[in-house]
C-alpha positions as CSV (number, residue, x, y, z in Angstrom):
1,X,105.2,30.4,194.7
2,X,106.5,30.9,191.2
3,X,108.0,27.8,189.9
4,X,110.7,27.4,187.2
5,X,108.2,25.6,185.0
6,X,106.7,29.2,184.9
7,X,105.3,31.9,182.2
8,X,105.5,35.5,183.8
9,X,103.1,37.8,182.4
10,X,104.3,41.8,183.3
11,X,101.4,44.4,182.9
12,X,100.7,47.7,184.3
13,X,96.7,46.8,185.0
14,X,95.3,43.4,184.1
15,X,93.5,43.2,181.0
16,X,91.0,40.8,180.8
17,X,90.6,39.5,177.2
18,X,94.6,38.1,177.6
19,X,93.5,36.2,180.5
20,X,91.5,34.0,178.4
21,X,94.6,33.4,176.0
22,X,97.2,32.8,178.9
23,X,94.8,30.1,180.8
24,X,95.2,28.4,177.7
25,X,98.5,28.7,177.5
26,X,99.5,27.3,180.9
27,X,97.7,24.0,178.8
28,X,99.7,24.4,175.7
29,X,103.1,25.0,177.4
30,X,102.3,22.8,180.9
31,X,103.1,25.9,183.0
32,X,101.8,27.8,185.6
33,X,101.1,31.1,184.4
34,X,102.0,34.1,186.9
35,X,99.7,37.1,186.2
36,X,101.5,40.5,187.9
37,X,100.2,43.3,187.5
38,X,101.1,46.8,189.1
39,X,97.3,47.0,190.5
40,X,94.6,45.0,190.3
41,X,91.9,48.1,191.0
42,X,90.7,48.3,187.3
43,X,90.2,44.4,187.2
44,X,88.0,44.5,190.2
45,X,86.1,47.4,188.3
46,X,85.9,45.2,185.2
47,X,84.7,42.1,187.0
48,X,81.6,44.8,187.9
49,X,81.1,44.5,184.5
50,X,80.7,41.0,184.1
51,X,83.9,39.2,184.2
52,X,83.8,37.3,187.1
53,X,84.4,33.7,184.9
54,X,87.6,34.9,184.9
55,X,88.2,34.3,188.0
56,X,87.3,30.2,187.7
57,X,90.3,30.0,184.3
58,X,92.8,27.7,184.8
59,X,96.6,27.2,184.8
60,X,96.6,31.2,186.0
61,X,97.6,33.1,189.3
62,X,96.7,37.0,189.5
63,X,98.8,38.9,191.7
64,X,99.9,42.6,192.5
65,X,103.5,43.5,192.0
66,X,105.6,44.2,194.5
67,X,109.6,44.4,194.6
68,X,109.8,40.8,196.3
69,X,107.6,38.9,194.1
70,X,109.5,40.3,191.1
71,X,112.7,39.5,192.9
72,X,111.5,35.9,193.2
73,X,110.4,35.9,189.6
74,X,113.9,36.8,188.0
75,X,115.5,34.7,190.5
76,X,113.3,31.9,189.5
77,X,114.4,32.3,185.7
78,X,111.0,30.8,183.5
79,X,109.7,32.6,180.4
80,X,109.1,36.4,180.9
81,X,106.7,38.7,178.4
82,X,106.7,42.1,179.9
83,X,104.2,44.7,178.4
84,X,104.8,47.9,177.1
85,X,107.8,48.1,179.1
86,X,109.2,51.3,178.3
87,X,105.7,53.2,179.6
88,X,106.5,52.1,183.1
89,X,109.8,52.8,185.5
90,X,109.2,49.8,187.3
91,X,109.1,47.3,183.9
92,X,112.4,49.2,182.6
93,X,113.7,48.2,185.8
94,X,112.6,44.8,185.1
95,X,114.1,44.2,181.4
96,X,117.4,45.5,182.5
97,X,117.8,43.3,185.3
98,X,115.9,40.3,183.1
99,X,118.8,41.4,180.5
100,X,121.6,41.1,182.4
101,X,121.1,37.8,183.8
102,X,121.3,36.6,180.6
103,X,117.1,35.7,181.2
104,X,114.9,35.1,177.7
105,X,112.2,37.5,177.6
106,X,109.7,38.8,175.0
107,X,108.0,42.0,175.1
108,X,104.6,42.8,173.8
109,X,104.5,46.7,172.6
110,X,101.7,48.6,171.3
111,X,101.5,52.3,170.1
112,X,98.4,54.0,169.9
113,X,97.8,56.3,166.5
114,X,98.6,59.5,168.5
115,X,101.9,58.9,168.0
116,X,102.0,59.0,164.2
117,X,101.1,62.6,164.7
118,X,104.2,64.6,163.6
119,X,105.7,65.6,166.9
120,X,105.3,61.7,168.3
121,X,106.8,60.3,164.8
122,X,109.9,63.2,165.8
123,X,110.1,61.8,169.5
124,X,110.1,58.5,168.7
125,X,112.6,58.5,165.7
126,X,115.3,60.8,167.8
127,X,114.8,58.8,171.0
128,X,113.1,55.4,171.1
129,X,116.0,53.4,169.6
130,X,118.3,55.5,171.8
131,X,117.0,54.8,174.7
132,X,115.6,51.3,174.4
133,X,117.2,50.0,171.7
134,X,119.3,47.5,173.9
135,X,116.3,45.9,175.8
136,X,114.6,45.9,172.6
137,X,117.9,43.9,170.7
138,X,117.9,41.4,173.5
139,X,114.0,40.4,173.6
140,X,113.5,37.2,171.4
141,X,110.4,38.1,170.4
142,X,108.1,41.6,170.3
143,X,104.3,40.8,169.5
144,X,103.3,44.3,168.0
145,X,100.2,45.5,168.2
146,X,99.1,46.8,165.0
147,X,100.9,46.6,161.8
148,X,102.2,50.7,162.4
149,X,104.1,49.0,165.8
150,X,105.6,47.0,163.9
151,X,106.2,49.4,160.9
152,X,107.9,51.4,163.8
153,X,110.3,49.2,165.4
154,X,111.2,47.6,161.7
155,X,112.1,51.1,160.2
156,X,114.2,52.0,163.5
157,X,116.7,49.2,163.4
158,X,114.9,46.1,164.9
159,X,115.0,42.4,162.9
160,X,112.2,41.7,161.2
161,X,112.5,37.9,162.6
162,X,112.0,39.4,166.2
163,X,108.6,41.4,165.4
164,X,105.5,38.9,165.3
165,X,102.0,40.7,165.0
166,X,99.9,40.8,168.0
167,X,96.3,41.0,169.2
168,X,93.8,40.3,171.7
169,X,91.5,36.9,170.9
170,X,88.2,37.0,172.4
171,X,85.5,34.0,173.4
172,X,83.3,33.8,170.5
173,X,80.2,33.1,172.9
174,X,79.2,30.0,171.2
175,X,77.7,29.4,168.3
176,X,78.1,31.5,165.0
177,X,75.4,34.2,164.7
178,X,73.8,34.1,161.5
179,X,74.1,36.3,158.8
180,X,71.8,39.0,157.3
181,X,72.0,42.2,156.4
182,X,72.2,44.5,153.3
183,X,68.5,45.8,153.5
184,X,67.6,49.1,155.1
185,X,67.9,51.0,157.1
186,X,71.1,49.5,157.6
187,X,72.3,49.2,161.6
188,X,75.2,50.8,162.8
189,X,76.5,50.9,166.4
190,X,79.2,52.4,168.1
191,X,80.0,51.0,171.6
192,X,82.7,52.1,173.6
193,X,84.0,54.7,175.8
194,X,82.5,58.3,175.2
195,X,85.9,59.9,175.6
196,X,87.7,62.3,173.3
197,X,90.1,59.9,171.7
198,X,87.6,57.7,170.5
199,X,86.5,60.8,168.3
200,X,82.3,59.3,169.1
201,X,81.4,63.1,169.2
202,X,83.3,63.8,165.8
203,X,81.5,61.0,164.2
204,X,78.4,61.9,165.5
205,X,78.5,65.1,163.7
206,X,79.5,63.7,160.6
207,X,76.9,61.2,160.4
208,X,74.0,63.8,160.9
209,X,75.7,66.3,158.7
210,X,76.1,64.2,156.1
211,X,72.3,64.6,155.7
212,X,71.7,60.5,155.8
213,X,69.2,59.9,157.7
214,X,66.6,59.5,155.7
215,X,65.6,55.4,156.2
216,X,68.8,53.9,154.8
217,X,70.9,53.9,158.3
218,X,70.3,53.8,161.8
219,X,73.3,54.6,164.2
220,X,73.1,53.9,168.1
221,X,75.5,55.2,170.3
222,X,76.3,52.7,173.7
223,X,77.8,53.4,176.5
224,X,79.5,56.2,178.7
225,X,81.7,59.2,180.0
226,X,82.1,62.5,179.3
227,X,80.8,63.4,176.2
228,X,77.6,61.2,177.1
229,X,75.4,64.6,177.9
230,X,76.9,66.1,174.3
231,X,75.8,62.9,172.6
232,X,72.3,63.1,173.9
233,X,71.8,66.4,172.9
234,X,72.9,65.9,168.9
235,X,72.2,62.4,168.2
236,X,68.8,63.0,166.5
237,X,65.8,60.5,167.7
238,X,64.9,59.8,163.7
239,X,68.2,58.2,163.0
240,X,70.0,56.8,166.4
241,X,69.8,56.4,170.6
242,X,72.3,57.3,173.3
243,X,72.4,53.6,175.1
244,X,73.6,52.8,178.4
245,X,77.2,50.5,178.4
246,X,76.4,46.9,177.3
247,X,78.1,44.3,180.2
248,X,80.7,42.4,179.0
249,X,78.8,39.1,179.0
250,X,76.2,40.7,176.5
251,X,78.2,42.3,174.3
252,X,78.2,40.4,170.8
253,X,74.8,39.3,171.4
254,X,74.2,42.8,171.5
255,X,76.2,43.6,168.1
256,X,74.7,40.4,166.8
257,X,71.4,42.8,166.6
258,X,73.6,45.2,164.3
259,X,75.0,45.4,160.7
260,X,77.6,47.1,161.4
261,X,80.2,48.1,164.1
262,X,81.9,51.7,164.1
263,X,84.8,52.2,165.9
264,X,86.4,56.3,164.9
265,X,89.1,56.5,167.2
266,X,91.9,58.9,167.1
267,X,93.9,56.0,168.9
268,X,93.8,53.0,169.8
269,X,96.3,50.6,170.8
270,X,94.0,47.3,169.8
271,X,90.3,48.1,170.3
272,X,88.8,45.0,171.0
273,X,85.5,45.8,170.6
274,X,86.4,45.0,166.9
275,X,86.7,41.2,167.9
276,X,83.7,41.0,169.8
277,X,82.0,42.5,166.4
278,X,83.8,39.5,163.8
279,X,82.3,37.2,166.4
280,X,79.2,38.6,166.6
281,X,78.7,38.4,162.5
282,X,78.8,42.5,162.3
283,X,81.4,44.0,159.5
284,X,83.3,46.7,161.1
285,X,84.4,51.0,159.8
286,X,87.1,51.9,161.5
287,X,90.2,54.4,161.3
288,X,93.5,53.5,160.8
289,X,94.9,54.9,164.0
290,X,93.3,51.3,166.0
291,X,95.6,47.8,166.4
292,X,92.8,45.7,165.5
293,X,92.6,47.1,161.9
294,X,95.0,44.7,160.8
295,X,92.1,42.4,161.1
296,X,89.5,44.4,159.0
297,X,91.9,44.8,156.4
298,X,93.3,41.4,156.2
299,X,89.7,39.6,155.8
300,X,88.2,42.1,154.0
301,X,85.4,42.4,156.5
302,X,84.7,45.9,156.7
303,X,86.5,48.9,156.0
304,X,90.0,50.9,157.3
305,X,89.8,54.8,156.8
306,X,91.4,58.3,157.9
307,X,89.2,59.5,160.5
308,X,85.7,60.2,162.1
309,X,84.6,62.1,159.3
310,X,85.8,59.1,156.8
311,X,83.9,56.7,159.0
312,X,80.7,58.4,158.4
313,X,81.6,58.7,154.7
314,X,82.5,55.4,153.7
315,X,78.7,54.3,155.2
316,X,76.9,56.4,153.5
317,X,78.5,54.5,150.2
318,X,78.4,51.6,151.6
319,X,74.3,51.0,151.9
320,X,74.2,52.3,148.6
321,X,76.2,49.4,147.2
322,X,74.4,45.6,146.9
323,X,75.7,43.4,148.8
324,X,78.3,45.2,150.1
325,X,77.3,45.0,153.7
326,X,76.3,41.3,153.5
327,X,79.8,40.5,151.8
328,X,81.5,42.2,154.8
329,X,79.5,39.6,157.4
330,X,80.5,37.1,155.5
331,X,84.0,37.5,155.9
332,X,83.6,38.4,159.6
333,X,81.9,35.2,160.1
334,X,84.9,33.4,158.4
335,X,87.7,35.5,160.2
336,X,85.9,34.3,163.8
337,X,87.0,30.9,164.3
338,X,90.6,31.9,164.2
339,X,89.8,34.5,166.8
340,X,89.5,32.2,169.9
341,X,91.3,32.3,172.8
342,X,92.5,28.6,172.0
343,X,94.2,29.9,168.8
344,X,96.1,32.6,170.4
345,X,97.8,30.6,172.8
346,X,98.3,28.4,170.1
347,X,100.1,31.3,168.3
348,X,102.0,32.5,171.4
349,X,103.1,28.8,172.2
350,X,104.6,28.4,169.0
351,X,106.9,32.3,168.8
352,X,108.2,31.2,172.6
353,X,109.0,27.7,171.8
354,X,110.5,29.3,168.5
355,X,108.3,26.9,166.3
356,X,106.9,30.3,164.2
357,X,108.6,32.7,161.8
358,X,107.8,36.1,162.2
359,X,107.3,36.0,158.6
360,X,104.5,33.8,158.9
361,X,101.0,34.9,158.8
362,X,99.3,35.6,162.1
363,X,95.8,33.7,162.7
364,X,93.8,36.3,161.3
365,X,95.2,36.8,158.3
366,X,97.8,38.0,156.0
367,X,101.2,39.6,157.2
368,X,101.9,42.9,156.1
């Protein structure tokens, strides 16, 4: 039964790192904290990956939508933060009615770098603040995902004071891995999806065209999907492997073995696998189209660029600078504390009690 001591949670598939964050939460704020998602199938699939603890957190319920739960929700009243809500009929639906009950509600929106592509920047400039700019006026708070979201909805009318920055925090897995690196060959990975919009096979061909692999850098390629058979055929044996997907519980012991992460995505509303890497001690390339930039740029652990071909680029001068690499460790290690789960409901507590500015600097960093 949802309580009015309650924090609703609205999402279209359950994503596991913010389950982490709102457990704590439910500690910070003394709530229960109502998980609803409009299917639980990818979770199950997820938990097949090694996220079963999260079915031990605290302070959380995980449940499927229907029309009666959210009936009872909004009837309820509580604290609402509804997730990319204008991406899904049924969480329009749900602002509106939140909205004209006079209900407080946040919304947490993120927009994936397709959309700074010409025709998106057209679409969303003629119709976004149209269409939503009433449910987006009424929220008290937006957590943005990447500083362009926020860029977006600041240069299309919304208050500054409503948009906070937003991001996943990840368990750090313990203990703070220590730091090497800046001898050769120097380690890169790339672990993710092997899907067209993470551009893997774009990079790929940079990095062996960029004639590099002569002993300075190694690059490894982990994980799966449709462009794993087109990986194994071009990633040459003298500089890098095709690895099978890393389970969640292994992962930043797994980029603890590695100098540095490499993430060239075309989009990417957050890409969390950039966390995982500033916990695990590993400096991070990645393109400007992914959330979790905000992070590389604002500790200086790594470095933000263009696109795949960039990414590849930007190593190749990287191992030839001393102490470059190791400088970028460094600063992941000192970026992870403030990374935790812990911290981020410590962040979200504070914007829905109204205790933070949206001025104020997020936990990672600067504000933009």
């Amino acid at each position: 039964m949802i309580t009015r001591g309650s924090f609703c949670f609205w999402c279209d598939v359950v994503t596991p790192h913010w389950l982490y964050t709102l457990s704590e939460l439910g500690g910070f704020l003394d709530v229960e904290v109502n998980v609803i998602a409009s299917t639980l199938d990818q979770l199950d699939e997820r938990r097949a990956m090694g996220w079963h603890a999260t079915e031990a957190l605290p302070n959380l319920s995980i449940r499927q939508r229907s029309r009666a739960l959210e009936m009872e929700a909004i009837t309820r009243g509580g604290i609402h933060l509804v997730t990319n809500p204008f991406n899904n009929t049924a969480h329009r639906r749900l602002v509106k009615c939140l909205r004209d009950r006079n209900i407080h509600y946040g919304l947490q929106n993120s927009m994936p770098g397709l959309i700074a592509k010409p025709l998106g920047r057209f679409i969303r400039r003629l119709l976004y603040r149209r269409f939503f700019g009433r449910d987006l006026l009424r929220a008290e708070y937006i957590l943005c995902h990447g500083e362009m979201t926020r860029s977006y909805l600041r240069n299309i009318g919304i208050p500054v004071e409503k948009l906070y920055a937003g991001g996943y925090f990840v368990p750090s897995g313990g203990a703070a891995v220590a730091v090497g690196g800046g001898g050769h060959p120097v380690k890169v990975v790339y672990l993710g999806q092997f899907i067209k919009r993470k551009a893997v096979d774009r990079f790929a061909h940079a990095i062996a065209g960029s004639g590099y692999a002569q002993g300075k850098v190694s690059v490894d390629f982990a994980g799966v999907g449709p462009l794993k058979e087109k990986l194994v055929r071009s990633v040459d044996a003298r500089y890098g492997r095709v690895l099978p997907p890393v389970p969640y519980e292994r992962v930043i012991q797994f980029l603890a073995g590695y100098d540095i992460l490499v993430l060239p995505s075309l989009a990417d509303e957050w890409g969390v696998v950039i966390n995982e890497a500033i916990h695990a001690g590993c400096a991070v390339v990645t393109t400007e189209g992914c959330g979790a930039a905000d992070l590389v740029l604002g500790a200086g652990c790594g470095a933000v660029v263009v696109d795949a071909k960039q990414c590849a680029e930007v190593l190749v001068a990287a191992v030839n600078q001393p102490g470059l690499v190791s400088r970028w460790k460094d600063a992941a290690m000192r970026l992870s504390s403030r990374l935790t789960p812990k911290e981020g409901a410590r962040y979200l507590a504070e914007i829905v009690t109204k205790k933070r500015s949206a001025l104020a600097p997020p936990p990672w960093g600067t504000q933009q």
